[in-house]
C-alpha positions as CSV (number, residue, x, y, z in Angstrom):
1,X,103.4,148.1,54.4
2,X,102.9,144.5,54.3
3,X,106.5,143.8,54.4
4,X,107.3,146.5,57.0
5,X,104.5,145.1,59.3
6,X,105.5,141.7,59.3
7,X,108.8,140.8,61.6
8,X,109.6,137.4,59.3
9,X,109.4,139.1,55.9
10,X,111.2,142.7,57.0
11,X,114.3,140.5,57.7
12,X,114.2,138.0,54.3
13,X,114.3,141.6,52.8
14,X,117.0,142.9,54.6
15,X,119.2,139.9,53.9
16,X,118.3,138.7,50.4
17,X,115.9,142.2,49.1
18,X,113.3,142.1,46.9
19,X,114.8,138.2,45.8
20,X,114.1,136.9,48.4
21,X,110.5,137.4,48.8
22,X,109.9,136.6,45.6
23,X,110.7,133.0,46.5
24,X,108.2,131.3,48.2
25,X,107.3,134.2,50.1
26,X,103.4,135.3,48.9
27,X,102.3,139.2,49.4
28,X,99.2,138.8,52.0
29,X,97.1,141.2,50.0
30,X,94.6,140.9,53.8
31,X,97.6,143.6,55.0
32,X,96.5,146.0,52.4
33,X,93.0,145.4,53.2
34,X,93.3,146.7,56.1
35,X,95.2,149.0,55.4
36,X,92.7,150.4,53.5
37,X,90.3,150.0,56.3
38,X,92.2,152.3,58.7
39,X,92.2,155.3,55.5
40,X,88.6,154.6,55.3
41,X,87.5,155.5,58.6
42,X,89.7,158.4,59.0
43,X,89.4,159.9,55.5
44,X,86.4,158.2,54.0
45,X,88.6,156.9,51.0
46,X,86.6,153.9,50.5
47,X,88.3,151.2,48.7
48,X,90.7,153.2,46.3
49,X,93.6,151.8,48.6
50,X,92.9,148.3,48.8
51,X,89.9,145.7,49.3
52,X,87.2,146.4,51.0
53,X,88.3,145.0,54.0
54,X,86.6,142.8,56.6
55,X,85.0,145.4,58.6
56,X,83.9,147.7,55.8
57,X,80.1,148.3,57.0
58,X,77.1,148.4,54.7
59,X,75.6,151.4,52.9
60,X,73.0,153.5,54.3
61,X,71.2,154.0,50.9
62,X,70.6,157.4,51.8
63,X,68.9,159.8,49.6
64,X,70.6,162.2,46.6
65,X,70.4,166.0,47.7
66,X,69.5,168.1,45.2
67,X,69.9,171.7,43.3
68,X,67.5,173.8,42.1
69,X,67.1,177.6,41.4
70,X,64.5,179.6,42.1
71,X,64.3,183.1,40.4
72,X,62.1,186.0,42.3
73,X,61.3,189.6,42.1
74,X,62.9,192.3,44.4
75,X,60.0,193.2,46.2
76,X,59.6,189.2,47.0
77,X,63.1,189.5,48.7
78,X,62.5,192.5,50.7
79,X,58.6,191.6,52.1
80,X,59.3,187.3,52.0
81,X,57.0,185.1,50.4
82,X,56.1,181.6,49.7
83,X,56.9,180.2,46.1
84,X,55.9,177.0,44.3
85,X,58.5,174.9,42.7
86,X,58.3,171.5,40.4
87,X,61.1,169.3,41.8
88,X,62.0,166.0,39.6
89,X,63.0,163.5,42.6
90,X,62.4,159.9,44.1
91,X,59.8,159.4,46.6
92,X,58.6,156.8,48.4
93,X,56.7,153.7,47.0
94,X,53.3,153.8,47.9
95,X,52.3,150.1,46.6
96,X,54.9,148.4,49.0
97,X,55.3,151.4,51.4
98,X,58.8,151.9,50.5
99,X,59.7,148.0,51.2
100,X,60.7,147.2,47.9
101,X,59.2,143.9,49.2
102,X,55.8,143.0,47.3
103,X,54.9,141.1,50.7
104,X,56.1,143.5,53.0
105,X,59.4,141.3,54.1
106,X,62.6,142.9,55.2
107,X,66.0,142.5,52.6
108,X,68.0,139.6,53.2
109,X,72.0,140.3,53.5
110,X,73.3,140.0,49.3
111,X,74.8,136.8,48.8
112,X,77.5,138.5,46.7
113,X,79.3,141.5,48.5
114,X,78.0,139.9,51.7
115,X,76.1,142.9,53.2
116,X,79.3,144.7,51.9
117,X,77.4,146.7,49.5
118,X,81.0,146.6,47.4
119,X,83.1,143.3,46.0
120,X,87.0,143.3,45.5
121,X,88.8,143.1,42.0
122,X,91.8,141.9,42.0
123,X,95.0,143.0,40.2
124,X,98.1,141.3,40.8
125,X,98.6,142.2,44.8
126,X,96.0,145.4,44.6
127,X,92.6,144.7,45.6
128,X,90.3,147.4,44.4
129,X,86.5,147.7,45.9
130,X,83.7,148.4,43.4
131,X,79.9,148.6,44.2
132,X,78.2,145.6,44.3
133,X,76.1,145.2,40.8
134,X,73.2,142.6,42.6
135,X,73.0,144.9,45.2
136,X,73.4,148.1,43.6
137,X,75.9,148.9,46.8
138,X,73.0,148.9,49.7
139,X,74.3,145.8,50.6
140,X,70.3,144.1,50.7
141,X,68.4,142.2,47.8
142,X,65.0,142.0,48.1
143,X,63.4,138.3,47.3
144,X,60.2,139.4,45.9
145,X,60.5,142.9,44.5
146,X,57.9,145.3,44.5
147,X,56.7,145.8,40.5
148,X,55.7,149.2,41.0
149,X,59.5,150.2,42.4
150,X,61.4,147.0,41.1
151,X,62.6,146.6,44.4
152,X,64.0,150.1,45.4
153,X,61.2,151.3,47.9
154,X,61.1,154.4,45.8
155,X,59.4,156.1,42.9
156,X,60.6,159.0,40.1
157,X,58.2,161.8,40.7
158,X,57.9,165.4,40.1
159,X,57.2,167.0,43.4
160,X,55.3,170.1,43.7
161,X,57.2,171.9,46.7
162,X,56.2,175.1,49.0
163,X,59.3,176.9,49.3
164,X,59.2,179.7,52.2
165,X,61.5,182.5,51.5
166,X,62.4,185.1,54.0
167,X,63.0,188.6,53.9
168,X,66.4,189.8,53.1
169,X,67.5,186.9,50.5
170,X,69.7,188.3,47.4
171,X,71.1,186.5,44.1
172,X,73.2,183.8,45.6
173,X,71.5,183.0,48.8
174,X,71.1,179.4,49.6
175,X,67.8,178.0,51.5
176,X,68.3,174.7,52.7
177,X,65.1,172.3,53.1
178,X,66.0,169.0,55.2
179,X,64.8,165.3,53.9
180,X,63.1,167.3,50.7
181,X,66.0,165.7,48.3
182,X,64.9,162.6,46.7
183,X,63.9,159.6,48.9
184,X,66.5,157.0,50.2
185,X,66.6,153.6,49.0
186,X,64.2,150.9,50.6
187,X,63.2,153.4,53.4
188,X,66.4,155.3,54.1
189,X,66.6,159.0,55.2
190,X,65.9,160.8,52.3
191,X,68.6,163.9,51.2
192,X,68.5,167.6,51.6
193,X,66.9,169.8,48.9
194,X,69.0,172.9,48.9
195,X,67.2,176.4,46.9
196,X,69.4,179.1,45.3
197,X,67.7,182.3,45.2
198,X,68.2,184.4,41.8
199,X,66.7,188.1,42.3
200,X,65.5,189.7,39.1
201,X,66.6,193.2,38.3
202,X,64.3,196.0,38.8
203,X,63.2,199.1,36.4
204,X,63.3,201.1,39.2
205,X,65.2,200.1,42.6
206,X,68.6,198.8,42.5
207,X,70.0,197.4,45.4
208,X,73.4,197.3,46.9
209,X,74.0,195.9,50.1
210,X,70.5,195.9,52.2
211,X,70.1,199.5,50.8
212,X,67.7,200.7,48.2
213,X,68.6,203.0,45.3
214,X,66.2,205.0,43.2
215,X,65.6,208.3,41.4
216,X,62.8,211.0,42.0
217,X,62.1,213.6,39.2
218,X,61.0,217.5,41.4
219,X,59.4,220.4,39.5
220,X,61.9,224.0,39.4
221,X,59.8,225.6,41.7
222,X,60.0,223.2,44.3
223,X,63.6,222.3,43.7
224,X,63.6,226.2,44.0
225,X,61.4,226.8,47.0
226,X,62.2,222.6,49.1
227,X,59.4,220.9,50.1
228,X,57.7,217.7,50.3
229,X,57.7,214.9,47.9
230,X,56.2,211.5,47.4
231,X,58.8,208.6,46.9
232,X,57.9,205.4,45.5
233,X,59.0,202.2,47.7
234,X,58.7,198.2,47.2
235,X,55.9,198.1,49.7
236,X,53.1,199.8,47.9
237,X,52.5,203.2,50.3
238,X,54.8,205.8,49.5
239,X,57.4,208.0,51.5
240,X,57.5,211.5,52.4
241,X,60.9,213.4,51.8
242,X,61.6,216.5,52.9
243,X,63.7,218.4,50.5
244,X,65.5,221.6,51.2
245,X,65.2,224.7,49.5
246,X,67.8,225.8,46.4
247,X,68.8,221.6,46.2
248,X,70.9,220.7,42.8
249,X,70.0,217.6,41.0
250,X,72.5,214.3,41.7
251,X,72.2,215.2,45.8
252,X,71.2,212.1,47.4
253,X,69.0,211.8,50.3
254,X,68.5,208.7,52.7
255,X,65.2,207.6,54.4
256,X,66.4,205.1,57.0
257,X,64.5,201.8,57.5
258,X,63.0,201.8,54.3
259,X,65.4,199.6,52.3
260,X,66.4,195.8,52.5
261,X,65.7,193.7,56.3
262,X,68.8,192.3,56.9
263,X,68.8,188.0,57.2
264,X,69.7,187.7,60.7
265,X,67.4,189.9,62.0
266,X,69.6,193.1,62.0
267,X,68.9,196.6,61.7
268,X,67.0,197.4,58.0
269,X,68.9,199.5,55.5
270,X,68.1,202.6,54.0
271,X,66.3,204.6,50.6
272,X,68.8,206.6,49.5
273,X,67.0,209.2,46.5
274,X,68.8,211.2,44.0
């Protein structure tokens, strides 16, 4: 690229090859650069292709996202509910209020990477960008860092977190919670927390789809004769089913609206007793 792009050099190579540069002719490793540059802003390839480049713009310091899983019952998924969780995560520093500065002044511009938040290592022509170790990549040092945070504007904690779950969820659902990941450095945004539902098995229901499964034991004579019987659901107050007269064990019957709300706000599924 830094041959091609340059007029003078693409015609030494075509008369006199790779010979030709070699003498006297230096590689202007500042082509590469910003070569680099140019895949950095389309692909976000940072400096894997080259230096960093001279217009390579400082890190945010934004926050880590974070995992966890939460584990509920069925009837939790079906009716909603609010569950506590314990999250291990940064937040901010109260001493300095997330400064980093024990006086309260604002990060100068790091006198290594130069507000970079990266510095270039050089091998032969190749220019490869690694963070900044003074700055830890943010691209800011802090003068007089804050003892409590050591400069960072941010604290290890573990977070005690109300989690709202609606109805509907199932094992693999994924309930995202905005600026609960751990806290960015020296006052950046802080990441997402995201919450992956696990749904526990149950002795009696089993669910498929947003419809309920379950199994009701009826006396001879009324299997005999039909009538009415009590079905047990997730909610607490039973169902009436009607069965007909003469019915043969294994028929199923369905009770509409009495199985799983749907997430988006759809139509509920069914009971369905055998």
């Amino acid at each position: 690229y830094s041959v091609l792009g340059d007029d003078e050099k693409r015609s030494t190579y075509d008369r006199f090859g790779e010979a030709g540069l070699r003498g006297g002719q230096p590689f202007n490793a500042d082509v590469f650069a910003d070569f680099s540059d140019i895949l950095g802003d389309l692909f976000g390839f940072g400096g894997a292709f080259g230096g960093i480049g001279r217009s390579r713009r400082a890190r945010s310091g934004r926050g880590a996202g974070l995992r966890v899983e939460l584990h509920i019952d069925l009837d939790e998924a079906i009716t909603g509910a609010e569950r506590s969780i314990t999250v291990r995560r940064h937040v901010a520093c109260e001493t300095c209020d997330a400064s980093g500065s024990q006086s309260g002044a604002a990060p100068g511009v790091c006198g290594r990477c130069g507000g970079s938040g990266a510095v270039q290592q050089r091998h032969g022509f190749l220019a490869i960008a690694r963070p900044c170790g003074d700055c830890s990549g943010s691209g800011r040092i802090v003068a007089d860092p804050c003892p409590t945070c050591r400069g960072e504007g941010r604290v290890a904690d573990n977070s005690r977190l109300t989690v709202p779950v609606p109805p509907g969820v199932d094992t693999g659902s994924r309930l995202l919670l905005r600026g609960e990941g751990s806290a960015g450095l020296r006052g950046a945004a802080s990441g997402d927390l995201e919450v992956l539902i696990g749904v526990r098995e149950h002795p009696v229901f089993v669910r498929r789809g947003n419809d309920l499964f379950t199994r009701v034991a009826v006396s001879f004579p009324k299997a005999a004769l039909g009538g009415a019987v009590d079905v047990p659901t997730l909610e607490g107050e039973p169902a009436t089913l009607e069965i007909p007269a003469g019915v043969q064990g294994g028929e199923m019957f369905e009770i509409r609206g009495r199985g799983v709300p749907s997430l988006n706000g759809g139509r509920r599924g069914s009971l369905r007793v055998a």
